[in-house]
C-alpha positions in Angstrom: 48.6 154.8 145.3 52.0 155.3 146.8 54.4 152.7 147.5 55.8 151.8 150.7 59.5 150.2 150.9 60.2 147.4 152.6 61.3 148.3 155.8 59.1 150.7 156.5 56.5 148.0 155.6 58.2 145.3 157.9 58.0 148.3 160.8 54.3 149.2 160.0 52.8 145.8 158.9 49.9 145.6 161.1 49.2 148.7 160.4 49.2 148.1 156.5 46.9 144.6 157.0 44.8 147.3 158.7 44.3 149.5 155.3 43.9 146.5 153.4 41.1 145.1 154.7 39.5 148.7 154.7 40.0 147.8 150.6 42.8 149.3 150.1 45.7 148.0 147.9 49.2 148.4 149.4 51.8 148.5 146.4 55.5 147.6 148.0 58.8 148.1 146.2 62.4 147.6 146.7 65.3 150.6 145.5 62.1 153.0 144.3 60.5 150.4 142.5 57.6 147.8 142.6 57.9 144.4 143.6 55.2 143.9 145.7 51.3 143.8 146.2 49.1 143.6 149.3 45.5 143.2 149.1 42.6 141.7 150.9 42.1 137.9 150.4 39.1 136.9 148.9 37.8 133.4 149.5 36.1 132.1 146.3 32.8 132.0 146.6 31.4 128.4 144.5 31.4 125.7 145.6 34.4 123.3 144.3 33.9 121.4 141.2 34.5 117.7 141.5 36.7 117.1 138.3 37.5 120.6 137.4 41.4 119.1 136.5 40.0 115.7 134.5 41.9 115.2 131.8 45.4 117.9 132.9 46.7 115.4 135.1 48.9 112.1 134.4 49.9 109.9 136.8 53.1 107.7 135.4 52.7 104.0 134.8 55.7 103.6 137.1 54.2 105.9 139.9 54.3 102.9 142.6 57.2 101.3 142.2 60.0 102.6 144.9 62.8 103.0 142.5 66.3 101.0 143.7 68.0 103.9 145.7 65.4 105.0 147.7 64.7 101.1 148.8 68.4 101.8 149.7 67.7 105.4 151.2 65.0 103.6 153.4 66.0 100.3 154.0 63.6 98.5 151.9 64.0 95.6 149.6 62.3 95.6 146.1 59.0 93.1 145.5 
């Protein structure tokens, strides 16, 4: 697959979104090399899992309270 730089892929992009959906995959570098990938977007196709991040996300004890300079920032008085 040969790689197309970046201004020529600027110049040609609709073009290249063109090829892409076809299934093609667009490879674009910078000084020779490459940097870049373009391919088709696929939507995933389950449905979403209620949950799926139990368990990898922590909120902080502290997470409502408005700490002292931002009551400043916004003109708010602590509670």
């Amino acid at each position: 697959m040969p790689v197309t730089n970046i201004s020529e892929a600027k110049a040609q992009l609709s073009a290249l979104i063109e090829r892409v959906l076809t299934g093609e995959e667009i490879i674009i570098g910078k000084a020779g090399k490459p940097v870049a990938r373009l391919v088709k977007y696929e939507r995933p196709t389950g449905p979403r899992q209620p949950g799926a991040l139990k368990g990898r996300i922590r909120i902080a004890e502290d997470f409502d309270e408005l700490p002292e300079d931002l009551q400043d920032a916004f003109g708010v008085s602590g509670s």
